[in-house]
C-alpha positions as YAML, in Angstrom:
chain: A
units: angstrom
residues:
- id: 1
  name: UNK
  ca: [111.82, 118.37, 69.75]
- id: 2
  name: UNK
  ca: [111.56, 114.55, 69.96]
- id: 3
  name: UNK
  ca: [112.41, 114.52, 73.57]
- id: 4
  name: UNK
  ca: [110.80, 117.71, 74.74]
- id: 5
  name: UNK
  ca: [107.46, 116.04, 73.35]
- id: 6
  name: UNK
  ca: [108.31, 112.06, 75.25]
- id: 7
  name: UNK
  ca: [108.50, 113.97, 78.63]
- id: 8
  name: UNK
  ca: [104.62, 114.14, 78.51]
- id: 9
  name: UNK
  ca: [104.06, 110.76, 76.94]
- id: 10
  name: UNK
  ca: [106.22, 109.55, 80.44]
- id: 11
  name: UNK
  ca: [104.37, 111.20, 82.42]
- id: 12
  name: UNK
  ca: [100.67, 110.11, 81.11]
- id: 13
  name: UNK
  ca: [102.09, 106.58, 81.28]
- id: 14
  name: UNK
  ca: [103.22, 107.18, 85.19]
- id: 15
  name: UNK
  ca: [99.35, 108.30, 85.77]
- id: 16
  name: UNK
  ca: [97.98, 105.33, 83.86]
- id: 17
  name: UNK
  ca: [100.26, 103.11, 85.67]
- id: 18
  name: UNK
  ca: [99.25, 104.41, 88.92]
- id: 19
  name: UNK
  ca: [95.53, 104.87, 88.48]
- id: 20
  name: UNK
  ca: [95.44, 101.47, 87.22]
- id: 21
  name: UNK
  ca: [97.22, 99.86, 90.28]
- id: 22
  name: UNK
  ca: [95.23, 101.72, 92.32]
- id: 23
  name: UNK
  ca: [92.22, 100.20, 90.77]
- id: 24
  name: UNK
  ca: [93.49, 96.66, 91.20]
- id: 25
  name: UNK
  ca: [93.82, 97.31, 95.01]
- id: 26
  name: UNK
  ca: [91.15, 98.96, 95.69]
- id: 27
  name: UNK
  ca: [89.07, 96.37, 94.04]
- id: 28
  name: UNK
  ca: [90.85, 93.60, 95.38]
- id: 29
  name: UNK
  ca: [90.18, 95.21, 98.91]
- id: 30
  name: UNK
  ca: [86.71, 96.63, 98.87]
- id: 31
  name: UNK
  ca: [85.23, 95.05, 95.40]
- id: 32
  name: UNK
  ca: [83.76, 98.77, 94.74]
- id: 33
  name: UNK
  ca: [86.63, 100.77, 95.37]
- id: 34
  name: UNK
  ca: [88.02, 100.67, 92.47]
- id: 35
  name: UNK
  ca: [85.08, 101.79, 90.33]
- id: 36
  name: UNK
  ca: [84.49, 104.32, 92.48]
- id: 37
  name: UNK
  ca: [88.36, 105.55, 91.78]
- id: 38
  name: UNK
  ca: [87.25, 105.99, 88.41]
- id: 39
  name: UNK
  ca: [84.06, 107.52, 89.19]
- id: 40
  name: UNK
  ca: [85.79, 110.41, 91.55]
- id: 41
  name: UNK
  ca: [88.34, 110.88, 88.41]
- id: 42
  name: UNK
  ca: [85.52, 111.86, 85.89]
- id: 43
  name: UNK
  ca: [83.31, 113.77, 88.38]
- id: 44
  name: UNK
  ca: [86.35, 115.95, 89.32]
- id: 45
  name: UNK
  ca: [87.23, 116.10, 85.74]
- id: 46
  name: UNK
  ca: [83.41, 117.39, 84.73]
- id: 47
  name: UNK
  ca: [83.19, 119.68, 88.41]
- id: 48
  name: UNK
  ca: [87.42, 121.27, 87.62]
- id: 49
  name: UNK
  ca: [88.31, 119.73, 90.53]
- id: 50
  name: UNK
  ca: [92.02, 119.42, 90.96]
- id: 51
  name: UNK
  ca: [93.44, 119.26, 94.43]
- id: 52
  name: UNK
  ca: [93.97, 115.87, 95.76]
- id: 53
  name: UNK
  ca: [91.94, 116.58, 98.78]
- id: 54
  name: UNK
  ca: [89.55, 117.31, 97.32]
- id: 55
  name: UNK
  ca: [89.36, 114.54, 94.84]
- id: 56
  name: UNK
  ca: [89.93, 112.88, 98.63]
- id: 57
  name: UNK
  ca: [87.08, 114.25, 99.46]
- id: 58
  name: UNK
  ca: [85.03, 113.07, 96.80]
- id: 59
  name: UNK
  ca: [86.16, 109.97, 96.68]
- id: 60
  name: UNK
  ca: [84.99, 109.31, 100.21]
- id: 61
  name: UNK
  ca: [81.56, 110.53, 99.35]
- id: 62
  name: UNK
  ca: [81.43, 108.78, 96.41]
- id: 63
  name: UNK
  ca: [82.50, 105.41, 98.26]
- id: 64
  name: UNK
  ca: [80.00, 106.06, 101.15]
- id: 65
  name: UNK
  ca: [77.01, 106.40, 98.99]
- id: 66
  name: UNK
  ca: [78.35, 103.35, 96.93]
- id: 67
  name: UNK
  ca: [78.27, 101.06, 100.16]
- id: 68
  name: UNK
  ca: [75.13, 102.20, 100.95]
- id: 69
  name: UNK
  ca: [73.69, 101.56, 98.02]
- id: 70
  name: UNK
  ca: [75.07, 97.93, 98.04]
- id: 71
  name: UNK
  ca: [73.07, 96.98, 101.06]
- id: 72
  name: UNK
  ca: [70.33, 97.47, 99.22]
- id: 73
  name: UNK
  ca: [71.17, 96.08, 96.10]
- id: 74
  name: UNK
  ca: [73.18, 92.89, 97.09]
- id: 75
  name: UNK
  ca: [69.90, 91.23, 98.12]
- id: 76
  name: UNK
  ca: [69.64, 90.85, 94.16]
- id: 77
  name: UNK
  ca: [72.45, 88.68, 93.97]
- id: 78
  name: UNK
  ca: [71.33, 86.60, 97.05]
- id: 79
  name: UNK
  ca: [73.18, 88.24, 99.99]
- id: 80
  name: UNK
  ca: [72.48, 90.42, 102.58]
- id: 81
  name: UNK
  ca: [75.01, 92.58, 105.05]
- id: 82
  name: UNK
  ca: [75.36, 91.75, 108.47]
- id: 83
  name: UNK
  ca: [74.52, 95.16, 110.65]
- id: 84
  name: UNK
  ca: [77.38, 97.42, 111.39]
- id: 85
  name: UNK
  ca: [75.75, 98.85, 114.37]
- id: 86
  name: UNK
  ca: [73.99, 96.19, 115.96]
- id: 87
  name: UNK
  ca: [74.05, 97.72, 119.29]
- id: 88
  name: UNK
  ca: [73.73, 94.75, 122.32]
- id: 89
  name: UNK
  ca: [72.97, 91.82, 120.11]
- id: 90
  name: UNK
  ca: [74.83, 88.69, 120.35]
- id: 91
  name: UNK
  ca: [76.40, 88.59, 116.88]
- id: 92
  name: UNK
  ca: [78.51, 91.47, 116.51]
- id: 93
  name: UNK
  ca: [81.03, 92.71, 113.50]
- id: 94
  name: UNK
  ca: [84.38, 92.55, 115.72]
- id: 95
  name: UNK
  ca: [85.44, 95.90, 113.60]
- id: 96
  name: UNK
  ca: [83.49, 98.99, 111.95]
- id: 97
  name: UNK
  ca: [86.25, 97.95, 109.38]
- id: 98
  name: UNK
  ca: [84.91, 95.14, 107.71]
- id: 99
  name: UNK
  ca: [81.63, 97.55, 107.14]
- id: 100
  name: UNK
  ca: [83.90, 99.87, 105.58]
- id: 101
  name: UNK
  ca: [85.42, 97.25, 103.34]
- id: 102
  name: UNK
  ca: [82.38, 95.74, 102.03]
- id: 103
  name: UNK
  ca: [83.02, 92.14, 103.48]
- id: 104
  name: UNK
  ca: [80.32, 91.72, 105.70]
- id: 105
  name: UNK
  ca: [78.18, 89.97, 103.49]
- id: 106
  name: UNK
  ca: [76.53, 86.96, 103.76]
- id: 107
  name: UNK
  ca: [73.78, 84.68, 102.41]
- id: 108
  name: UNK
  ca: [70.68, 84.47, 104.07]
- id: 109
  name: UNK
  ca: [71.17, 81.06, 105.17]
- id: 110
  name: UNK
  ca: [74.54, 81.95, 106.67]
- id: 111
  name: UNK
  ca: [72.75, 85.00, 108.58]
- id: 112
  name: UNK
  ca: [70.51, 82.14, 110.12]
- id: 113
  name: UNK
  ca: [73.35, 80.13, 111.07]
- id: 114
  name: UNK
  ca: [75.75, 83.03, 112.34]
- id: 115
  name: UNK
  ca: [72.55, 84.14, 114.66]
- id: 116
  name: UNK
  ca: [71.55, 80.81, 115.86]
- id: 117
  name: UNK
  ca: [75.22, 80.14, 116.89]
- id: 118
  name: UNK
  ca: [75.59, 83.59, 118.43]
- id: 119
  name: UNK
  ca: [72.17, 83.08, 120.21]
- id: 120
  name: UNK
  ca: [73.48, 79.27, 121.56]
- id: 121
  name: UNK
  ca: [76.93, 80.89, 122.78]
- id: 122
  name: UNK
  ca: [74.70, 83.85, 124.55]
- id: 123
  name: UNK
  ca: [72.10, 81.44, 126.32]
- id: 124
  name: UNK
  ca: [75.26, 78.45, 127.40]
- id: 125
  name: UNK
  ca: [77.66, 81.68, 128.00]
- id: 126
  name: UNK
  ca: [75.59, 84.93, 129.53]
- id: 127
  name: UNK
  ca: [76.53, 88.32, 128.17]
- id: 128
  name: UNK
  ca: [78.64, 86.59, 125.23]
- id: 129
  name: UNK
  ca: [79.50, 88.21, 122.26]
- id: 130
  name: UNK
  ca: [80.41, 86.29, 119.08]
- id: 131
  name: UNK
  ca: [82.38, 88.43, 116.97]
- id: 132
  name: UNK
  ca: [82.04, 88.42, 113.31]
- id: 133
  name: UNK
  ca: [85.72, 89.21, 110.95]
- id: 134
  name: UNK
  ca: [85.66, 88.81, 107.09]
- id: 135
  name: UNK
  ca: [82.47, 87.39, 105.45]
- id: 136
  name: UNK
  ca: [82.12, 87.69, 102.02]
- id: 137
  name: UNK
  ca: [81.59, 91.15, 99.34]
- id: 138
  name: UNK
  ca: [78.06, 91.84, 98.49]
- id: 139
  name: UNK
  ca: [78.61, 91.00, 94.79]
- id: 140
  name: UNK
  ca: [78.96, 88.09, 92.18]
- id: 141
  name: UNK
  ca: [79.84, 84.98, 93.17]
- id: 142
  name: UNK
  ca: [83.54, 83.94, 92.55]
- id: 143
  name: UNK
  ca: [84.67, 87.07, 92.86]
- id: 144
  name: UNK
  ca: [88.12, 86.69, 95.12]
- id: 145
  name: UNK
  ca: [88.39, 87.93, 98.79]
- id: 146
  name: UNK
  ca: [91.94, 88.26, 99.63]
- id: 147
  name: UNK
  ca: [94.46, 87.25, 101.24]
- id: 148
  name: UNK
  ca: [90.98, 84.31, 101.67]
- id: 149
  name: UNK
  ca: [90.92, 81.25, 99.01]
- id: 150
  name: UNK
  ca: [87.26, 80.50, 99.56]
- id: 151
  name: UNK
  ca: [85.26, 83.97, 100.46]
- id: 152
  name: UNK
  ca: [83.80, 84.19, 97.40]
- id: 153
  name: UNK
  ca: [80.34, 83.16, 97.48]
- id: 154
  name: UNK
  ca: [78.45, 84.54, 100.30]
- id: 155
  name: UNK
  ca: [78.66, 81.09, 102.00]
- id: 156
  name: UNK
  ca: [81.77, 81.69, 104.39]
- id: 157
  name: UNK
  ca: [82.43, 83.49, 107.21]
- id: 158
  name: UNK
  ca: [85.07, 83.89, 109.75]
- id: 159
  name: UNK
  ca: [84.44, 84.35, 113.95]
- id: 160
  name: UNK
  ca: [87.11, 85.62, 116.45]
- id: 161
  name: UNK
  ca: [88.13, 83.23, 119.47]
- id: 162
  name: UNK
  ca: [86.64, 84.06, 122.77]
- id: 163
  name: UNK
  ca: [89.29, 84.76, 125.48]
- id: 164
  name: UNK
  ca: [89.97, 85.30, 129.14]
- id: 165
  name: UNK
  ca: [91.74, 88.03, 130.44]
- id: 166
  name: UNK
  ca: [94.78, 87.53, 132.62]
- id: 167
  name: UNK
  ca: [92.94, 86.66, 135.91]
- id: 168
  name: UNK
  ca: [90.72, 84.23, 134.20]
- id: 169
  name: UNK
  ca: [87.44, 86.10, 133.68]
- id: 170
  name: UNK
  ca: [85.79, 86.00, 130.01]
- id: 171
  name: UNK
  ca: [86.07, 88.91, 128.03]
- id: 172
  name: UNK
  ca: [83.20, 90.36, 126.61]
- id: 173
  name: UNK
  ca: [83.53, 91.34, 122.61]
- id: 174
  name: UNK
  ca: [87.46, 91.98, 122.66]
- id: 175
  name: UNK
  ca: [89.59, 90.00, 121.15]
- id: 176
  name: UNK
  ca: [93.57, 89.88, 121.46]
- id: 177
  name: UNK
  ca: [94.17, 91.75, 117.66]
- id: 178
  name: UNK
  ca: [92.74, 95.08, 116.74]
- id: 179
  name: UNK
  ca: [91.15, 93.15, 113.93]
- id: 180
  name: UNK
  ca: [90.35, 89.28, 115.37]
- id: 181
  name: UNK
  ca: [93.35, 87.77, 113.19]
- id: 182
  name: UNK
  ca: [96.61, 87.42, 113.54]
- id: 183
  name: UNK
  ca: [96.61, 86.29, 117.66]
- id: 184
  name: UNK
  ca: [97.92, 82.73, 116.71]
- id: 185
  name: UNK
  ca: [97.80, 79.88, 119.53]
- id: 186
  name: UNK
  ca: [100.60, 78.53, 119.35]
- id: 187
  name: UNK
  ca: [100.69, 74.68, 119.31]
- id: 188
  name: UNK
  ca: [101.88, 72.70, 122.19]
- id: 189
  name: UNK
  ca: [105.27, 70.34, 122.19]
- id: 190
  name: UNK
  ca: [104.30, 67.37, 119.98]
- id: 191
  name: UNK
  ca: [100.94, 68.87, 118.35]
- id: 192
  name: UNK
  ca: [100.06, 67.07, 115.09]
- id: 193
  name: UNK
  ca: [102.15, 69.79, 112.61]
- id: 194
  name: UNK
  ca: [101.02, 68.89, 108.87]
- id: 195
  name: UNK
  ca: [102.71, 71.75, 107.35]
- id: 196
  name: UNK
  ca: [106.26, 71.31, 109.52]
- id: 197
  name: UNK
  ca: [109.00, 71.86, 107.37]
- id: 198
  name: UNK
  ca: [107.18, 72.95, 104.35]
- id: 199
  name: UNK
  ca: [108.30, 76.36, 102.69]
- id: 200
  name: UNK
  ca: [105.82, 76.61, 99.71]
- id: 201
  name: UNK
  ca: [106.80, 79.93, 97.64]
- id: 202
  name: UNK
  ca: [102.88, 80.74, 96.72]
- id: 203
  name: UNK
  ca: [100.91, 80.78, 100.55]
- id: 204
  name: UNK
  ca: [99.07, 82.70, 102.61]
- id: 205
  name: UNK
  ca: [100.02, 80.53, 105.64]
- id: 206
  name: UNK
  ca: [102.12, 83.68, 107.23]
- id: 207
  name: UNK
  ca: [103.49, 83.27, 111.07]
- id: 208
  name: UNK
  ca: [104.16, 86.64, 111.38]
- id: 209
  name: UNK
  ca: [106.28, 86.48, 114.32]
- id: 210
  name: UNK
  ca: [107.24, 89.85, 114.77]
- id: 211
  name: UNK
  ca: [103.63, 90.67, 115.57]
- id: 212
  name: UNK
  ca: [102.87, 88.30, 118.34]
- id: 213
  name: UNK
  ca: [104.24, 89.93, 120.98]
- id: 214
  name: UNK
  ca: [101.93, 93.21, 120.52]
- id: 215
  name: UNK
  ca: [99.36, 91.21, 120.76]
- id: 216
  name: UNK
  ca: [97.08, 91.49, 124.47]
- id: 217
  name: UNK
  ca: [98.32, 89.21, 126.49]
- id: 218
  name: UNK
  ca: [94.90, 87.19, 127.32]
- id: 219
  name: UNK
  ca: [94.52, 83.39, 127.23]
- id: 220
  name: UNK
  ca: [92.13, 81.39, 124.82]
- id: 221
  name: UNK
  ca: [88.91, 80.73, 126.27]
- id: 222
  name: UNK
  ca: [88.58, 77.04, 125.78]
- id: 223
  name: UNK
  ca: [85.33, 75.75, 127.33]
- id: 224
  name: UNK
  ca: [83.55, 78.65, 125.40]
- id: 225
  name: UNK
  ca: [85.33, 78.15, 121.82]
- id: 226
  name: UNK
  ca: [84.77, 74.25, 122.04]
- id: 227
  name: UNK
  ca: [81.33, 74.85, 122.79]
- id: 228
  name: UNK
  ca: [81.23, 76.70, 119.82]
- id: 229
  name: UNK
  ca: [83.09, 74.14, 117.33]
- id: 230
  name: UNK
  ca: [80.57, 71.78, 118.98]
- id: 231
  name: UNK
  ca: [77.97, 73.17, 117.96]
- id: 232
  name: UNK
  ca: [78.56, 74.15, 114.77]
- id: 233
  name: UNK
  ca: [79.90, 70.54, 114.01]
- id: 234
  name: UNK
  ca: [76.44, 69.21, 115.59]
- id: 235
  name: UNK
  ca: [73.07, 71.25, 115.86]
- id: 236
  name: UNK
  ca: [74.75, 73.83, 113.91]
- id: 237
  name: UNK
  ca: [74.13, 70.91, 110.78]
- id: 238
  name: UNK
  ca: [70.23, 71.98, 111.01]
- id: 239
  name: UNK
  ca: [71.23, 75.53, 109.53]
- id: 240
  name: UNK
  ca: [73.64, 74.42, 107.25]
- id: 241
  name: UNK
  ca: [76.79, 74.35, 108.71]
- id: 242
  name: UNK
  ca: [79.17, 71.61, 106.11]
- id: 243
  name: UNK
  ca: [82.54, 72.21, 107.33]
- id: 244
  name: UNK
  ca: [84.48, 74.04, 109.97]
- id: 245
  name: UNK
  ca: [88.06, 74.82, 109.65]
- id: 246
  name: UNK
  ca: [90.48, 75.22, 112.61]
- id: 247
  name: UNK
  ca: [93.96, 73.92, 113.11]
- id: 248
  name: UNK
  ca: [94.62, 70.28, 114.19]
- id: 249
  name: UNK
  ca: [96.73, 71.44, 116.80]
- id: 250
  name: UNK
  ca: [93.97, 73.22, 118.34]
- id: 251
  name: UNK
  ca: [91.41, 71.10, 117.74]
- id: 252
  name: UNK
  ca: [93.13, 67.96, 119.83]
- id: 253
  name: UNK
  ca: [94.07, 71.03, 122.28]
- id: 254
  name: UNK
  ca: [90.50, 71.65, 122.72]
- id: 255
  name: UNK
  ca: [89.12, 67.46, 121.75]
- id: 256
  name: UNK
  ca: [86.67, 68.32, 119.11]
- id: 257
  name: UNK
  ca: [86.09, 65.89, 116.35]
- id: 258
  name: UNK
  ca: [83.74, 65.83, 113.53]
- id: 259
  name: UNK
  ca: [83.76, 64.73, 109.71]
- id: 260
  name: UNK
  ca: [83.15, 68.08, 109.08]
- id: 261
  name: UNK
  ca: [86.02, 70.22, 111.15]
- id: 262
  name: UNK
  ca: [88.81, 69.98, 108.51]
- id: 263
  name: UNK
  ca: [92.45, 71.30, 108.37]
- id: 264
  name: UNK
  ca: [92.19, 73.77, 105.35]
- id: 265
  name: UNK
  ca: [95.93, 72.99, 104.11]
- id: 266
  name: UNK
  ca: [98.93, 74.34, 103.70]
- id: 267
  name: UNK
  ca: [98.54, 76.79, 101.39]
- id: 268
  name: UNK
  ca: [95.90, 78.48, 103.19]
- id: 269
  name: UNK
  ca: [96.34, 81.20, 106.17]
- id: 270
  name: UNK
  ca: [96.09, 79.74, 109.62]
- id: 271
  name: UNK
  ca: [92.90, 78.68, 111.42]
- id: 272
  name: UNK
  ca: [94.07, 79.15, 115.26]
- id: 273
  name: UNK
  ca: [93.11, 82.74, 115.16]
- id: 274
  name: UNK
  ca: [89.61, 82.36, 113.74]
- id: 275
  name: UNK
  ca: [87.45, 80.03, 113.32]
- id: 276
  name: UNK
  ca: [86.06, 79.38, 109.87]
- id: 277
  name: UNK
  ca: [82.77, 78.02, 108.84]
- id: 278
  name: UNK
  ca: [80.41, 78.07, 106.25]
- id: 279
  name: UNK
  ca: [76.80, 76.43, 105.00]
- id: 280
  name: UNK
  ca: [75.59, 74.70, 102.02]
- id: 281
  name: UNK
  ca: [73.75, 75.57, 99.03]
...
């Protein structure tokens, strides 16, 4: 009797275990996900709804309405999204996934500073696109955007190199990943290294060699990401702009220098895929 009855107390545990790490993810990920988990599990259990589809199904309603919602709400805690179709402007999210995900928020004076640099690159660079990757979730500040350290207050956001395709002419809103990270430039032979022949146990600072070589095979556009560091490091001071992070082998690559474009450590992912800036309070 004793074990005929722990064969359901096993098996509750398995679903708590499971709903619960799905939770954690999905908040970790989206920052509403995981509420909405437990949403679609009491609105199936009130509607009898028991296949997983369609608890799929609901759950994907459930999660649309939710982001919705949050652009209109996340003004209240001082943020606003950046658009997900924003048609031929010159700020543009780089994917329809970082809509999806909820981290395409920003504060307002971040907006300013996002458009003004977008507008610069546009009016120095005709037709160019500045592509926008993670910004921040539209909800409380210090709340953790992984695998980020610092996305947490509405205050950061990340921008995808601009490139040139394989005959030299500037591409246009693409970017060498399917999602703007990941494409690292590698450093040339005797680039200042700071984090050579460290092998810290808790980083996000991944290589990820066995990616690189799916990566398109287009060149960094130099004259047009300088001009962007530049700018953000000079005029880009009027709308906020306190520190830009890219790696120091890049920056001597491309000779930009500032007190306020930083190496963001070791323990941090790498900053010669993206460039990182954000604005003060």
């Amino acid at each position: 009797m004793s074990v005929i009855s722990e064969v359901p107390v096993r098996k509750r545990l398995v679903v708590y275990g499971r709903n619960a790490f799905l939770f954690i993810v999905l908040t970790l990920i989206t920052q509403i996900g995981g509420i909405v988990f437990f949403a679609t599990i009491g609105v199936s259990r009130i509607l009898k709804i028991s296949g997983r589809l369609a608890r799929l199904v609901v759950f994907i309603g459930l999660y649309a309405a939710t982001t919705i919602g949050s652009h209109a709400v996340a003004p209240l805690f001082g943020r606003v999204p950046l658009p997900c179709f924003s048609g031929d402007t010159p700020l543009q999210l780089q994917s329809p996934l970082y809509c999806v995900l909820n981290r395409n928020y920003v504060t307002v004076d971040m907006q300013r500073a996002a458009d003004a640099l977008s507008r610069h690159m546009a009016a120095e660079f005709p037709r160019t696109v500045t592509l926008a990757l993670d910004a921040n979730f539209p909800f409380l500040d210090g709340f953790p955007l992984p695998p980020h350290l610092s996305h947490n207050d509405g205050r950061k956001i990340d921008t995808a190199f601009y490139y040139q395709g394989k005959t030299g002419g500037a591409m246009r809103g693409q970017t060498r990943s399917p999602i703007g990270y990941f494409a690292f430039e590698q450093p040339d032979a005797g680039a200042p290294l700071p984090c050579a022949g460290r092998s810290d146990v808790l980083t996000f600072r991944w290589d990820l060699e066995f990616l690189q070589p799916l990566f398109a095979d287009w060149r960094l556009d130099e004259a047009r990401t300088k001009a962007a560091v530049e700018w953000l490091s000079s005029e880009g001071r009027k709308f906020g702009a306190e520190k830009v992070f890219i790696e120091p082998h890049l920056a001597k690559r491309l000779a930009v220098e500032s007190d306020i474009v930083r190496f963001q450590g070791c323990r941090a992912a790498r900053h010669d895929d993206h460039i990182h800036f954000q604005v003060g309070k």
